[in-house]
C-alpha positions as CSV (number, residue, x, y, z in Angstrom):
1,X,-52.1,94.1,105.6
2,X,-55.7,92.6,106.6
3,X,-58.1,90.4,105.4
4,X,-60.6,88.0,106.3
5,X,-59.4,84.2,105.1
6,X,-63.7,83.5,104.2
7,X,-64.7,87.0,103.9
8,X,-68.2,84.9,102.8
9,X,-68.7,83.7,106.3
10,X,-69.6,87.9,106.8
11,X,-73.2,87.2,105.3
12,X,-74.1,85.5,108.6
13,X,-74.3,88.7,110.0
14,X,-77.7,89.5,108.6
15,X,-78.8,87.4,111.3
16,X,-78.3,89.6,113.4
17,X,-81.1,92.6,113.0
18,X,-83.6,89.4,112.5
19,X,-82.4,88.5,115.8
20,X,-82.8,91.7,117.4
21,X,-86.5,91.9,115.6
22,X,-87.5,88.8,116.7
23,X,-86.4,90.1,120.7
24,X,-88.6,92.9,120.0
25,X,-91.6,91.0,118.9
26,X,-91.0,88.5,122.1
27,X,-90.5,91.5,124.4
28,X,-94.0,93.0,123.2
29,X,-95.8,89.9,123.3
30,X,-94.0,88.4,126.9
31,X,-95.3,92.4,128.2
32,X,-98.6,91.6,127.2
33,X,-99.2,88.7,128.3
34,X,-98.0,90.0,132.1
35,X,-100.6,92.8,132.1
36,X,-102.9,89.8,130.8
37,X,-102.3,88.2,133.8
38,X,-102.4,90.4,136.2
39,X,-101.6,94.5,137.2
40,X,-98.1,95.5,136.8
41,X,-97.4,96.5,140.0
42,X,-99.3,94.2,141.2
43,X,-96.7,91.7,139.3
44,X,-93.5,93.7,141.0
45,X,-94.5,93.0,144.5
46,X,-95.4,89.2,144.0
47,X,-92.0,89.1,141.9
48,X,-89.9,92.0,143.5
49,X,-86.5,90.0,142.6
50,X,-87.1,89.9,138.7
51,X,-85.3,92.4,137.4
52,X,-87.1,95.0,134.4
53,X,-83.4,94.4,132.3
54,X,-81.7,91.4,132.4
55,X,-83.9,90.0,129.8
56,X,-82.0,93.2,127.4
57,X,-78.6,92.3,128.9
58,X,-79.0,89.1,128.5
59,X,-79.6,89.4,124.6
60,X,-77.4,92.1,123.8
61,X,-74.4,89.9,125.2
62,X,-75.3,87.3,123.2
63,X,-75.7,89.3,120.5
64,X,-72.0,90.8,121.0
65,X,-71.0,86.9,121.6
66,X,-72.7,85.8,118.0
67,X,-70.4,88.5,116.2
68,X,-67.4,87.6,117.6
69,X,-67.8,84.1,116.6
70,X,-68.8,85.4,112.7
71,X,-65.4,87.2,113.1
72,X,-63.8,84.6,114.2
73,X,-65.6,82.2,111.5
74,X,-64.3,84.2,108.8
75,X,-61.0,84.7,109.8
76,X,-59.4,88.0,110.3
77,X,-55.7,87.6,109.1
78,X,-52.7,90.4,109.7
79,X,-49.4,90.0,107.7
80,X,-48.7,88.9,104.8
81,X,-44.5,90.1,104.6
82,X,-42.1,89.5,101.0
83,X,-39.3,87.8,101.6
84,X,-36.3,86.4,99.1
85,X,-36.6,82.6,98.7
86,X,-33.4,81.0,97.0
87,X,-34.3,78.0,94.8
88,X,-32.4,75.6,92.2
89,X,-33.8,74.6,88.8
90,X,-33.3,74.5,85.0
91,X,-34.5,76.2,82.5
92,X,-36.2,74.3,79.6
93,X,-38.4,75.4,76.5
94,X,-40.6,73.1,75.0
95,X,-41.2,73.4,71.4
96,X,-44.2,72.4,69.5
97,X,-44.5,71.9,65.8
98,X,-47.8,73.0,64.4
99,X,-47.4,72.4,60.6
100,X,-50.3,70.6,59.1
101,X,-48.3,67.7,58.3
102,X,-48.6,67.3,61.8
103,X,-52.6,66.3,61.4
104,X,-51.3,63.5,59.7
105,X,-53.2,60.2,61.1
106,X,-50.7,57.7,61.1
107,X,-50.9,57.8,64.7
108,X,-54.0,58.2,67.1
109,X,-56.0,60.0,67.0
110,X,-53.3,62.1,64.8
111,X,-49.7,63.7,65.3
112,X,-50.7,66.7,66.8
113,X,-52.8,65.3,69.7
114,X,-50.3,62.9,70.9
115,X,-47.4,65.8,70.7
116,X,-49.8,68.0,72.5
117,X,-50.8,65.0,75.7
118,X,-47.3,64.6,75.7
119,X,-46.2,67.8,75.9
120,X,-48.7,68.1,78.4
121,X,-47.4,65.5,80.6
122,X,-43.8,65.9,80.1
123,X,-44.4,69.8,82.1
124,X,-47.1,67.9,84.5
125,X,-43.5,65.8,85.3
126,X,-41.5,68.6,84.9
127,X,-42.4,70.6,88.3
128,X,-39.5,72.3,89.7
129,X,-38.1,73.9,86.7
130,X,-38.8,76.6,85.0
131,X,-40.6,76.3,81.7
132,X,-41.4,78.0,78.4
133,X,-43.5,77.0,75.0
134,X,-42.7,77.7,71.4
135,X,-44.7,76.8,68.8
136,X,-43.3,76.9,65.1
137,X,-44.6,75.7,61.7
138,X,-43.1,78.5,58.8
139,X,-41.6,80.3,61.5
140,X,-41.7,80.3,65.3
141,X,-43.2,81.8,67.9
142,X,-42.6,82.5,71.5
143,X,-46.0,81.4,72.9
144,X,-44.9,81.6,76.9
145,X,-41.9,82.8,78.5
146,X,-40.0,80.8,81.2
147,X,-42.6,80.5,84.4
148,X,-43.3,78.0,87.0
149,X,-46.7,78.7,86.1
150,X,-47.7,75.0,84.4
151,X,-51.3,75.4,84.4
152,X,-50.8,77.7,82.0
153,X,-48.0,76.2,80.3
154,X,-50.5,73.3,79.9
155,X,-53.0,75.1,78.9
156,X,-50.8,76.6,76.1
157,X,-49.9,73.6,75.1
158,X,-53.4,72.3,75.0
159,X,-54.9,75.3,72.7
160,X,-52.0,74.9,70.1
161,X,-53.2,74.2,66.5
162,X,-51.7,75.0,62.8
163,X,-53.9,77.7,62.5
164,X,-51.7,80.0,64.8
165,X,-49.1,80.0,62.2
166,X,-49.5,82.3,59.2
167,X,-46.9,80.6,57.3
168,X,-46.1,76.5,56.8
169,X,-43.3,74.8,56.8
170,X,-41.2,73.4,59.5
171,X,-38.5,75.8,60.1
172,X,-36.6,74.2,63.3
173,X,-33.6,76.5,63.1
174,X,-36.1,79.3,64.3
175,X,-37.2,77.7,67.0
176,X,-33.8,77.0,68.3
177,X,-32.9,80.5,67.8
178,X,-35.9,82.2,69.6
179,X,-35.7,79.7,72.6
180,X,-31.4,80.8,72.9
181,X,-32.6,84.5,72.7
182,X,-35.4,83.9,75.4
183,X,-33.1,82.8,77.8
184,X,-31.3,84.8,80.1
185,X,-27.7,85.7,78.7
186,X,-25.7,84.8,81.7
187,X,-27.2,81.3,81.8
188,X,-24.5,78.9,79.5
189,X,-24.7,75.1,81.5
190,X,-28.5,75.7,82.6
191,X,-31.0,74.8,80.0
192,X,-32.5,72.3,77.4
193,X,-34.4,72.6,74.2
194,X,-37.6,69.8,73.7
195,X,-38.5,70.0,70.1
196,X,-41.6,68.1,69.6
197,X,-41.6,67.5,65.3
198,X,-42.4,65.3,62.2
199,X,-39.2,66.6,61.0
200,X,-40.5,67.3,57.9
201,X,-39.7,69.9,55.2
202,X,-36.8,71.0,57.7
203,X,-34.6,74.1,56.8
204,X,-31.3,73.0,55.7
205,X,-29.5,75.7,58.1
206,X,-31.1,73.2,61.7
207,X,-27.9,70.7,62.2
208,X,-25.4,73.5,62.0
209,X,-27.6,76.0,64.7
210,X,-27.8,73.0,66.4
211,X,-24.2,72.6,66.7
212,X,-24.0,76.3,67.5
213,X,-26.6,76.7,70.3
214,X,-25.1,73.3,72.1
215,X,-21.8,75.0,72.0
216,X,-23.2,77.9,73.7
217,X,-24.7,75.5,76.7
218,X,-27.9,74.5,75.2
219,X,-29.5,71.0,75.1
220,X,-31.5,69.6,72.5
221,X,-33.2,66.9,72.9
222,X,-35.7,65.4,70.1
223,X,-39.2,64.1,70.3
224,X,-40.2,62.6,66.8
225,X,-44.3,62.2,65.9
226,X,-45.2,60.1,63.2
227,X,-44.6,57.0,61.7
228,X,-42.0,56.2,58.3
229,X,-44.9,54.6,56.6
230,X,-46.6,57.9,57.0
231,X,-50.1,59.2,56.4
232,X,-52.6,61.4,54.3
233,X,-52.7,65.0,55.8
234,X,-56.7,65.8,56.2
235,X,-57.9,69.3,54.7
236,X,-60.8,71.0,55.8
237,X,-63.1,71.9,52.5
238,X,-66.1,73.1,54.0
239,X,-69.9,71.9,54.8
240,X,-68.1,69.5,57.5
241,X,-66.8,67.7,54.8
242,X,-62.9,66.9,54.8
243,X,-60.2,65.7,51.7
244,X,-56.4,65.0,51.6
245,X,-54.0,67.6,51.1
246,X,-53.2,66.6,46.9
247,X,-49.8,67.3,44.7
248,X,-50.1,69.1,41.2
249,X,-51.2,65.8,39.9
250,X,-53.8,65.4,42.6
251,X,-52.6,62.6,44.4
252,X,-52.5,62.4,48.4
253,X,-49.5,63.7,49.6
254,X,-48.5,61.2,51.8
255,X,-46.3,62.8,54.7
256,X,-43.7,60.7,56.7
257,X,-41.7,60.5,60.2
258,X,-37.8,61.5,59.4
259,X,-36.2,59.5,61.8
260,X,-32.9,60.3,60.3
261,X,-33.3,64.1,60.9
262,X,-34.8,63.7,64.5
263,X,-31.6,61.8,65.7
264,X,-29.4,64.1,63.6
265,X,-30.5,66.9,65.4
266,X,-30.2,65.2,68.7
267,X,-26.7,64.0,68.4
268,X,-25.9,67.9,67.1
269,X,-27.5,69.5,70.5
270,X,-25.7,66.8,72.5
271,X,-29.0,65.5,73.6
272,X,-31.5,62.3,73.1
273,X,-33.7,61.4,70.1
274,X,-37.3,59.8,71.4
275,X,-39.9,59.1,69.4
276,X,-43.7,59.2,70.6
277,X,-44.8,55.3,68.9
278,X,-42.9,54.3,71.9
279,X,-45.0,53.9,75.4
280,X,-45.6,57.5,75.9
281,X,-44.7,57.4,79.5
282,X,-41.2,55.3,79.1
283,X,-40.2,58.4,76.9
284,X,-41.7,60.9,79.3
285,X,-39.6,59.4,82.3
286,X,-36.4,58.8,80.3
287,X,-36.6,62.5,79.3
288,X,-36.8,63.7,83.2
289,X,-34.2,61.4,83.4
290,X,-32.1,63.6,81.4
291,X,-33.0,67.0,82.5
292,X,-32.5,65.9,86.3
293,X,-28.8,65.7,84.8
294,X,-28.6,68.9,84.2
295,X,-26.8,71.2,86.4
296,X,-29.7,73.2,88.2
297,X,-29.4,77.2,88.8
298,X,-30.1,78.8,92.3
299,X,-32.5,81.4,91.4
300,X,-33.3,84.3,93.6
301,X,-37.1,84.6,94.1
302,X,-39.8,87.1,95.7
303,X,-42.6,85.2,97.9
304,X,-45.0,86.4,100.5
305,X,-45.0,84.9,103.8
306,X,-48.3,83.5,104.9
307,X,-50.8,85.5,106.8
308,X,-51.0,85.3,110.4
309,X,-54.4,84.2,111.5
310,X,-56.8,85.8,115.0
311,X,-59.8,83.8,114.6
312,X,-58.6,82.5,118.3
313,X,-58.9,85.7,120.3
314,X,-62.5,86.5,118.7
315,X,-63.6,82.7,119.3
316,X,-62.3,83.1,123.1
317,X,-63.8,86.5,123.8
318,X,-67.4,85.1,122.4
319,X,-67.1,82.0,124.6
320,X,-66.4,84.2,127.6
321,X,-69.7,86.2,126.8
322,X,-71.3,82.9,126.4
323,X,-70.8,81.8,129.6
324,X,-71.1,85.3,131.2
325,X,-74.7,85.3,129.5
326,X,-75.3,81.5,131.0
327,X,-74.3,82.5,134.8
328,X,-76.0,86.2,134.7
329,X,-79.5,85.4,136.3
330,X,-82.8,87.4,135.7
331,X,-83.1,88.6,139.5
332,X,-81.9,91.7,140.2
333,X,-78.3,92.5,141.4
334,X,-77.9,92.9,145.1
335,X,-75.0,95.1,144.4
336,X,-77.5,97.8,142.3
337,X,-80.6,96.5,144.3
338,X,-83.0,99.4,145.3
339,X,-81.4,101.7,142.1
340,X,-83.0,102.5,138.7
341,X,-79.8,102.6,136.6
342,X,-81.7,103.0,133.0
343,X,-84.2,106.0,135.2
């Protein structure tokens, strides 16, 4: 396969006809100024050595020379082969809870940013495995599948807000069971579960699929948001104006970290329990910690060798012009001396 590296530099090669226009005009103007200065065979007899083309050879081989080296600039590449590349890693799915309790304020600037920069650093630190996003509120969704693509992953992450779930709630045992369907079936000792949560309004059905998916090889570890004291969840109510979410008897409903259900949940996926009031980056290098414990899977993967570059050989040949152009004198050849070889 072929391609030029910087298939940009190419534009350099509308210098080329100016070049040639400007040899013209030169030509004409060196010609006329000769038969200004005297006859033109006049001119041959006091000058008989000077040869008619040289000047034309001369140009056209740097001309030649001037492409080679914008060929050469822009790199012309052959190659470009697949070949199987064997690698080790685990899998690991990051869940994200999007319920609204999760605008909660309690901590800064609110739940849902500091799960979302975390989240965002935890796959930033996370290179080298192979990562997936769920985001869940009333139910859950699979938002990427496993990739080492982490830009994206990021970028996922980053975008993720309440209003891409239809229905609220917290429902953690779905997220648990999407992210065991999503991995592959024949992996049982290779993958981890980050579930990124309030804990609130869980489904009572969570500590027993817990149980169930950490038998099956999967482990969950816990990230809890929030604070026990707890905050007012901001509503949107139009006009940029913004309330509290309000019970029947409209009073602020005031929504709280479950600690209790976030190290529950750990201690039923065999994992760790975290919580985000902590320093952020402690928890983030005490959960790569963990998953470095895990034992990694060789995975079989299809990558392209690199191209092979030429720029060399069209570099050399223009130098060799170069200096072919800087030893050939305007006198005329002794070897073709007396002959008209354009007549």
């Amino acid at each position: 396969m072929f391609r030029f590296e910087h298939a940009e530099h190419l534009w350099a090669f509308g210098l080329v006809p100016i070049l040639i226009l400007f040899f013209v005009f030169t030509w004409y103007a060196r010609k006329r100024a000769m038969n200004r200065f005297g006859d033109t065979l006049l001119m041959q007899r006091i000058i008989p050595q000077l040869s008619k083309h040289k000047h034309t050879i001369k140009f056209t081989i740097l001309m030649f020379a001037l492409s080679f080296l914008i060929i050469g600039w822009a790199n012309p590449q052959w190659g470009m082969k697949k070949e199987k590349v064997k690698r080790k890693s685990s899998d690991i799915f990051i869940a994200l809870d999007i319920s609204k309790s999760m605008l909660a304020e309690d901590v800064r600037p609110s739940r849902l940013d500091r799960a979302r920069q975390f989240a965002q650093n935890l796959v930033k630190n996370l290179k080298g495995e192979r990562i997936g996003t769920i985001i869940f509120a009333g139910n859950a969704y699979l938002q990427m599948p496993l990739t080492t693509d982490y830009a994206a992953a990021q970028l996922f992450l980053k975008s993720a807000n309440p209003d891409m779930a239809p229905s609220q709630g917290t429902a953690i045992s779905d997220a648990i069971d999407l992210a065991e369907r999503s991995f592959q079936e024949d992996n049982k000792h290779h993958k981890a579960l980050v579930i990124i949560t309030d804990g609130e309004n869980h489904d009572e059905a969570t500590m027993e699929r817990a149980r169930e998916a950490a038998e099956n090889g999967l482990l969950i570890f816990t990230v809890g948001v929030g604070t026990t004291e707890g905050g007012f969840i901001p509503v949107d109510i139009g006009g940029g104006r913004t309330d509290y979410k309000r019970d029947e008897s409209g009073n602020p409903v005031t929504s709280k970290l479950d600690p209790v259900l976030i190290t529950q949940l750990a201690d039923a996926g065999n994992g760790t329990a975290f919580n985000l009031t902590d320093d952020t980056e402690q928890v983030v290098s005490q959960l790569r910690s963990r998953i470095d414990k895990i034992e990694k899977r060789e995975l079989e993967q299809r990558s392209f060798s690199e191209y092979n570059s030429y720029f060399q050989y069209f570099i050399f040949v223009a130098l060799l012009l170069l200096v072919i152009e800087f030893l050939l004198t305007y006198q005329k050849s002794k070897l073709v001396k007396g002959r008209d070889l354009f007549g």
